[in-house]
N, C-alpha and C positions, 0 to 999 in steps of 0.2 A: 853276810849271809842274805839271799835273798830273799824278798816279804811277798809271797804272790798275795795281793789285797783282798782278792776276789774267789780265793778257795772257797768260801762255805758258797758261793751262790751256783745256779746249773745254768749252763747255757742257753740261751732261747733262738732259739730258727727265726729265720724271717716269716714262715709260715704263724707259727703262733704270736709274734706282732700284729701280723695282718688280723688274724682274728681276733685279738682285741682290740685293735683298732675298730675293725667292722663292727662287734658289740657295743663298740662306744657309739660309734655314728647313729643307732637307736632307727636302724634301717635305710640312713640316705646311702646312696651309691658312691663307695669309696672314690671310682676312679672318677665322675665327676665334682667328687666333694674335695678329695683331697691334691689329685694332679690337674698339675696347669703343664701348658705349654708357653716356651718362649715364641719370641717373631721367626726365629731360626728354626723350629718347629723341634725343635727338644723337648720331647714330656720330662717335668719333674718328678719327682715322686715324695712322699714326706719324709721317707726314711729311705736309708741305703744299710746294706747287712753282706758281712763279709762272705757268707753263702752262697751271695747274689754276682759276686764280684769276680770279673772276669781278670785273667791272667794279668800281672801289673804292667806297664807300659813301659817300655824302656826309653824313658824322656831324661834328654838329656838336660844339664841343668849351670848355670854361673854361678862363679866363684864368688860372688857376692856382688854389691852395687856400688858404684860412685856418685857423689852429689854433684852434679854438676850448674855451674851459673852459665846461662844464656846472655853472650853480650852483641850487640849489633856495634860495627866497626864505622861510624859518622867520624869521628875525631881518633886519631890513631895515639895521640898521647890521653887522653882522657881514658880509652878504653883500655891503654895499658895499666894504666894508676888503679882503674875499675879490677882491674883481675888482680892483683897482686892485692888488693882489699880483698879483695872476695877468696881469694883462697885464703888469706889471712883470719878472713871470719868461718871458714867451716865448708868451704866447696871445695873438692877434692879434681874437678875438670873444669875447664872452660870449654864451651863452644864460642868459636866467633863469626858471625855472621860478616861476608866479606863481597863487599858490591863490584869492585873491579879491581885492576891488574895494579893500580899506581900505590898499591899499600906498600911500605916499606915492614917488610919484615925485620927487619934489625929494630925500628922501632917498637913494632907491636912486642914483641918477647923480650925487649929490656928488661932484666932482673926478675924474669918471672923464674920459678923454681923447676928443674930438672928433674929432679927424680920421683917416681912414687906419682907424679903427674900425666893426666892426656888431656891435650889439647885437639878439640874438632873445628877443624875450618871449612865451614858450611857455605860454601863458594855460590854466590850469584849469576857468574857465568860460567862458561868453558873453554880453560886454555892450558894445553901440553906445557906449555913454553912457563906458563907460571906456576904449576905442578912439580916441572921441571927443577924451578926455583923452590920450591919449600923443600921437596927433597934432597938437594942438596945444601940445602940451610940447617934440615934434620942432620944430615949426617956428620955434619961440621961441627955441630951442637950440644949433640945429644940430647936432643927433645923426643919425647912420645908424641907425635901427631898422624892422625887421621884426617884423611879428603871426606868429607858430604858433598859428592857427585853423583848426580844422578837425571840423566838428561828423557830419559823416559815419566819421570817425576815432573820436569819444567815441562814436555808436553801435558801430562796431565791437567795440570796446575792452570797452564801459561795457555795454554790450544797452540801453543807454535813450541818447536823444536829452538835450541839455543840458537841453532844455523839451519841444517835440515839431520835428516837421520842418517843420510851418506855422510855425512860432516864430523854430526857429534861420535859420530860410532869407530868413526876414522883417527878423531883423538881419542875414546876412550882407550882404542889401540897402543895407539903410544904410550900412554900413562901405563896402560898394565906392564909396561916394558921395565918398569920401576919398581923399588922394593918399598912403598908407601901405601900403608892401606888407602884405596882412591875410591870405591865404592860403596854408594849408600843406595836405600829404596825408601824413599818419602809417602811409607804406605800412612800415615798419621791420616793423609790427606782424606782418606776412604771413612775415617770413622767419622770425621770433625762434618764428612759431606753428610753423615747420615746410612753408612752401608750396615749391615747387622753384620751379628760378628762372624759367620759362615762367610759373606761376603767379604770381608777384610781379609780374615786370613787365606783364601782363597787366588784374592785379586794378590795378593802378599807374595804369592807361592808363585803364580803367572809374571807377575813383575820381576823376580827374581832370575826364572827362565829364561827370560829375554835377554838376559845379559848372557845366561849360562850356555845360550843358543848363538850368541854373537859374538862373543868372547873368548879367545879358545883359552888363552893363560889367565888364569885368575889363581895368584898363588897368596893372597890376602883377604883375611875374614872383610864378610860381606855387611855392613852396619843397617840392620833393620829400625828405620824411625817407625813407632810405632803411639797411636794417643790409645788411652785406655780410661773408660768410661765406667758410670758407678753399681754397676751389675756384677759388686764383687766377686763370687765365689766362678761368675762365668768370665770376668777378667781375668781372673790367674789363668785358668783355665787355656783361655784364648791363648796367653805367653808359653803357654807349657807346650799346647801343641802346633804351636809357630815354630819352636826348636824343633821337635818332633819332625813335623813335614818337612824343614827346609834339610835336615840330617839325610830323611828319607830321600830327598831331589839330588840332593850334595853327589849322594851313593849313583846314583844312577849317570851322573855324567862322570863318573871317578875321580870328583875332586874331593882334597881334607881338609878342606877347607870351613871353617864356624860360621856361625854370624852372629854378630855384635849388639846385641838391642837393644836398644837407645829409648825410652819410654817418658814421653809427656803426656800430661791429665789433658783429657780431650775438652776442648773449647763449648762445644755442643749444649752444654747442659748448663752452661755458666751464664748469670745474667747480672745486670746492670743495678736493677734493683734488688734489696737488701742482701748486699754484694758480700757482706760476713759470710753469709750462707757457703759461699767459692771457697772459705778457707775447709769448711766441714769435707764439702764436695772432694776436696782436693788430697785432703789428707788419706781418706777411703780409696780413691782411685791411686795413692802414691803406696797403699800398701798392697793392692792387687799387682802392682807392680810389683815390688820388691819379693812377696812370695812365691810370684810367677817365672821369675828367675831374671829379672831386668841386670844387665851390665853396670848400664846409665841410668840414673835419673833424675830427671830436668823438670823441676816443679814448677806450679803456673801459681803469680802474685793473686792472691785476690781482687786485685783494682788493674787486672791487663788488660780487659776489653772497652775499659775507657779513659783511662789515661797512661803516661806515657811515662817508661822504664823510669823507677825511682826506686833510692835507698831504703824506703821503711818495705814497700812492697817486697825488693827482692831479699830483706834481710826477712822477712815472716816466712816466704816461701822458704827459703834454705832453711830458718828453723824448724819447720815443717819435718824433714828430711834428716835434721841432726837428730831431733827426738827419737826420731821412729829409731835411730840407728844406734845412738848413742844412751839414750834410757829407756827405751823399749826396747833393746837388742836385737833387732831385726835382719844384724847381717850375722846373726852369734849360728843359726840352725843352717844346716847344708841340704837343700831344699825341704824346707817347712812343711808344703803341701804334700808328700808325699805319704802314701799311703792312708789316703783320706778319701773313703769309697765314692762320694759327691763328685767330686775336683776329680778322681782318676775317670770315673764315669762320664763326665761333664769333656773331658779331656779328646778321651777316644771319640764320644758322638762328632765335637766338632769339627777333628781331624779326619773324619770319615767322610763327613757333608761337603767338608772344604774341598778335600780330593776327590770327588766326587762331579763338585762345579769347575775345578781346577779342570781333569779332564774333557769335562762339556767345553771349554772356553778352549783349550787346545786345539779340541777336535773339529772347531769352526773356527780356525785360522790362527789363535793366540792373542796376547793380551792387546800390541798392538793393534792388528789390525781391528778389535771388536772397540778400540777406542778409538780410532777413524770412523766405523760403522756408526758410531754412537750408543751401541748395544750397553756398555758399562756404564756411561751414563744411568741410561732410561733408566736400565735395573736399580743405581744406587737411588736416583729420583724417587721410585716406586716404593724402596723402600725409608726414605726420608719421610714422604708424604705418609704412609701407615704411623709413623712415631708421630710425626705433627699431628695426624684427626684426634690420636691416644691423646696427648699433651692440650690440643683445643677442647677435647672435651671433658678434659680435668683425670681421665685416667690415667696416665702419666705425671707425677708430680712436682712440679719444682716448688721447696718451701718457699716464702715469701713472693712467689711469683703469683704460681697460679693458684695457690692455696696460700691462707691466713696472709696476704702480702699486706702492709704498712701502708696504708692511703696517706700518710700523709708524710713518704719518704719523697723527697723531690731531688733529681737529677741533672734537669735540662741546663744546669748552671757549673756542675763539675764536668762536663764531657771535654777532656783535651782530645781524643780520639774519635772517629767517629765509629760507635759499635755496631752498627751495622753492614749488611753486605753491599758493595761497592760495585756499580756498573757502568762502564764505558766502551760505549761500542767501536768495536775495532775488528780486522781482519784478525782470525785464524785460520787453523791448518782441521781445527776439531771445536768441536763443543769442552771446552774446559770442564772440571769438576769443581765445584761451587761449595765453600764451609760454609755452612748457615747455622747458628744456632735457634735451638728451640722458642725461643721467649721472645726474638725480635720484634713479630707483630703485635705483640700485645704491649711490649716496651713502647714502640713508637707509637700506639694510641695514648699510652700514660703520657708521653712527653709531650703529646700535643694538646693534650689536658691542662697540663703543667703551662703548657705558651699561651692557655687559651683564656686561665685566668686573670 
């Protein structure tokens, strides 16, 4: 028999909230007391009420999430021994990062497990011919693998195309000729540079086009690499109406085609000093994923921006990810957020803003030519430097950084990596887009502190 809890009480309107909100506030003015606006210019409000709440969004959502281990391919029997551990301790995918053509595949997937398995081979360069190869090594096999190709992503990234844009677009041709998912969009890159999240999922939505513009067969879901930053309730948010718009684009060129989302904790916010803090960071940003409706996800060690891939790091990060899934049930509910007036609210604004700039960017040539122009640049710069002055002047917070941080945590003696951003002048095609994290400059004053004593 059912127990309604809440018979003896009467309902209240959002109107008569507000007014006892208002009597509380003892005369300050609500909407500057109590609404803020984000960088994206979304007003909050304190409260949301079903009265208030516009028709529900029809977002669509995944069937749950996979853990996946991030392995970089230097040594091809190490990296196999690597995955067969690692799915052995609790990852349910591998990605393998893959530099050129000379990998033997028969070695890489010695005795790794078939079924209930995806493997992503997130390819360094671009070659039909070696496409060619894993697909027909799939089907001899019967492995799940996915291509991370994405040659509009190396110009982003790289300022030069893998060859040129006649070249790379003339293989992606071929490859679509194949029944191997081959397409990815390395939009991660847009958050880790600093873009707000109107602009990520915006640039996300244009990155996409480009292919759906030059592509004509695409009969394989599209893998969206996406980072996700700790502004939880507008992270979910972000993932929900990423589905949303890319369903909405899908419809308009008539393909049935999905996309795949692929979701790492964004670099940006992670620093060097009292590096524990990364695992809090992380864990927050791995559940805005999983409620957002992530496919994938690929969690970041606590100690990756300064030393270099190891067992205790990637064994914390994966337990990260078993918790949340395994005793916190996290993949038990079939989308969580929904119906959650905030997150549905939060959902619509950003999908409106983003379609909005998606069309501006169209309407002035599309995604590449405004990253030849440098336009997408400028704008992510623009909005980089607005989070930095926040973060330099202490409004923006990173614990143990910029606030309460350990004077006498010292590092200049652990760095196997070098944490900073890296510059070598060379010939491109474009201005490259640049990940910088927040804390660098203030890090490299510590560290020169540290050389100086």
């Amino acid at each position: 028999m059912a127990t309604h809890l809440f018979k003896d009480f009467e309902p209240i309107s959002s109107k008569q909230w507000k007014q006892q909100i208002q009597f509380d506030l003892k005369g300050a003015d609500y909407n500057e007391t109590l609404i803020w606006e984000s960088p994206e210019g979304i007003k909050v409000k304190p409260f949301y009420h079903s009265d208030e709440s516009e028709v529900k969004l029809p977002t669509p959502v995944s069937n749950g999430f996979k853990i996946v281990q991030n392995i970089y391919v230097y040594d091809v029997k190490k990296s196999n021994e690597r995955a067969i551990d690692s799915l052995q301790r609790g990852a349910e995918s591998v990605r393998f990062t893959i530099e050129n053509e000379t990998v033997s595949l028969n070695d890489l997937m010695e005795n790794l497990p078939k079924e209930n398995v995806t493997y992503y081979f997130n390819l360094l360069f671009l070659s039909s011919e070696f496409i060619k190869k894993i697909d027909a090594f799939t089907n001899q096999n019967q492995y799940k693998i996915i291509i991370l190709q994405d040659p509009i992503g190396q110009l982003a990234k790289d300022g030069n195309w893998f060859a040129s844009l006649e070249k790379d677009f003339s293989e992606l041709k071929l490859i679509a000729g194949l029944n191997i998912p081959f397409l990815s969009c390395k939009t991660d890159l847009y958050q880790n540079a600093g873009a707000n999240i109107v602009q990520q999922l915006a640039y996300s939505l244009v990155h996409v086009n480009e292919y759906f513009n030059r592509i004509e067969k695409i009969s394989s879901p599209i893998t969206i690499e996406v980072s996700v930053g700790t502004n939880y309730f507008f992270e979910i948010a972000k993932l929900r109406a990423l589905r949303l718009l890319f369903s909405s684009l899908a419809k308009e060129y008539n393909h049935t085609v999905d996309c795949h989302i692929f979701v790492t904790p964004t670099k940006r916010n992670k620093t060097l000093y009292d590096y524990n803090v990364n695992m809090l960071r992380t864990t927050t940003e791995c559940m805005s994923a999983i409620l957002g409706g992530a496919n994938a996800v690929s969690n970041l060690a606590y100690d990756t921006i300064y030393h270099k891939d190891n067992e205790f790091g990637d064994r914390i990060a994966r337990n990260q990810l078993l918790v949340l899934k395994h005793e916190s049930y996290f993949n038990q509910v079939h989308n969580p957020a929904d119906g959650a007036y905030y997150i549905e609210s939060l959902t619509e604004q950003l999908a409106e803003k983003a379609l909005a700039l998606f069309k501006d960017i169209e309407a002035n040539g599309g995604f590449i030519t405004q990253l030849i122009e440098g336009t997408i640049q400028r704008k992510i710069n623009e909005s980089a430097q607005k989070e930095q002055d926040l973060f330099d002047s202490g409004k923006e917070v990173l614990l143990g950084t910029n606030k309460y941080p350990n004077k006498n945590d010292k590092m200049a003696n652990d760095l196997e990596l070098f944490p900073f951003v890296k510059t070598s002048p060379r010939k491109t095609l474009i201005t490259p887009i640049i990940e910088r994290r927040l804390a660098e400059k203030l890090e490299q004053e510590r560290l020169k502190l540290e050389q100086n004593v």
